[in-house]
C-alpha positions in Angstrom: -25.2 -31.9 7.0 -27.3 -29.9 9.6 -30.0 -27.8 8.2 -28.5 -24.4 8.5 -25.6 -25.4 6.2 -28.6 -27.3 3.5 -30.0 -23.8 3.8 -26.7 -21.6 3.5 -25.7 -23.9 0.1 -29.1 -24.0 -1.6 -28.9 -20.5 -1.4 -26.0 -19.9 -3.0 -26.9 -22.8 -5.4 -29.0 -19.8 -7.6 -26.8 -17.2 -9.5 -29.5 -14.6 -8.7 -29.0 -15.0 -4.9 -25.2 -15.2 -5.8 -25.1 -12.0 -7.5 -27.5 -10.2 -5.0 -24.7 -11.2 -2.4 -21.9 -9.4 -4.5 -24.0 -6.1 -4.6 -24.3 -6.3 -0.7 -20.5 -6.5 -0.7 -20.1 -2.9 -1.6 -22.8 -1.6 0.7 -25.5 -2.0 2.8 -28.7 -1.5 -0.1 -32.5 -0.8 0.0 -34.9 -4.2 -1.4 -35.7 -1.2 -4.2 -32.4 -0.8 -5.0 -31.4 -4.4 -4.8 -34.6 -5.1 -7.4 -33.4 -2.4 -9.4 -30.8 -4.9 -11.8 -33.0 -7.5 -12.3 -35.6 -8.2 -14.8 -38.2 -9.6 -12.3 -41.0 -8.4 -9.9 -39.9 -7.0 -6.2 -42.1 -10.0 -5.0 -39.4 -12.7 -6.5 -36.4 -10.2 -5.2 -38.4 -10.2 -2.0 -38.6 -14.0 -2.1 -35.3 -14.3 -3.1 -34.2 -11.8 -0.1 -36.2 -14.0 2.0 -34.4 -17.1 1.2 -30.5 -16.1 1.8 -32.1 -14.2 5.5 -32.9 -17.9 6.6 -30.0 -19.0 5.5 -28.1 -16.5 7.7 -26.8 -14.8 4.6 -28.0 -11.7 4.9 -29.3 -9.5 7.7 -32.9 -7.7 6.8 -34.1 -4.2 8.9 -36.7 -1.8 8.8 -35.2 2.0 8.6 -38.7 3.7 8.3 -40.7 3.0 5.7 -37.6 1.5 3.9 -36.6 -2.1 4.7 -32.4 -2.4 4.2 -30.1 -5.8 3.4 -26.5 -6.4 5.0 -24.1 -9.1 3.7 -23.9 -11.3 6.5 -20.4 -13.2 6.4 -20.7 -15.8 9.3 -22.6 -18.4 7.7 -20.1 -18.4 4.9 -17.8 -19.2 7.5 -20.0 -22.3 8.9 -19.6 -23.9 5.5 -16.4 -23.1 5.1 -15.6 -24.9 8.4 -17.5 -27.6 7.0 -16.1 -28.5 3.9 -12.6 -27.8 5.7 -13.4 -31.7 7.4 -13.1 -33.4 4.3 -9.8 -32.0 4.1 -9.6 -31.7 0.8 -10.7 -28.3 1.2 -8.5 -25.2 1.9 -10.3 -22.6 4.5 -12.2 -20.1 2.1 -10.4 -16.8 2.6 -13.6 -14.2 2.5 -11.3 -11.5 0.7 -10.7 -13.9 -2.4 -14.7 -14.5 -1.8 -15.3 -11.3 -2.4 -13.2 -10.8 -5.1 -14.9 -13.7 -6.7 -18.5 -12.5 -6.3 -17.3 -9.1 -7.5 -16.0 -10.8 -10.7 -19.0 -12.5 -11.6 -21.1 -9.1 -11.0 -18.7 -7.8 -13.6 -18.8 -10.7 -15.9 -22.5 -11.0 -15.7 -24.0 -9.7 -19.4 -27.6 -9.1 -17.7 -25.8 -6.8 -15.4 -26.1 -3.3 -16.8 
């Protein structure tokens, strides 16, 4: 496996990364806002944002004083792609992706 695709899954091997990316699925969001759910310091969210931008995950930008996130879809698609060669694997259709990561936002009890 090539190192962007270790990066892309070791990112969305933590369920904090995961459920930052299924906030980013309803809008682009401020690192406040995006730090605003969690129980943790805007240093780990930062760290955490950090980790799914190298991964190609998410897209970072400066607007101002206020730095944004974007949900980033094509390296989902790289691993999807990649896992397809094994062919056990159907091609992950990004609408049910979304749906999925919307359902764990939901079903997360932290989540208030």
């Amino acid at each position: 496996m090539s190192q962007p695709l270790d990066l892309v899954f070791q990112a969305l091997a933590d369920p904090t990364r995961r459920r930052i990316l299924a906030m980013l699925l309803e809008d682009d969001m401020a690192v406040t806002d995006v730090a605003q759910p969690f129980e943790m310091s805007l240093a780990a969210i930062s760290k955490h944002l950090g980790i799914l931008s190298r991964a190609g995950l998410i897209a970072q930008e400066r607007r101002g004083r206020v730095v944004w996130c974007k949900l980033e879809p094509d390296a989902l698609r790289c691993a999807s792609v990649w896992m397809q060669g094994f062919g056990q694997f159907d091609p992950v259709n990004l609408d049910d992706y979304e749906r999925f990561l919307v359902s764990e936002r939901l079903s997360d009890p932290s989540d208030g």
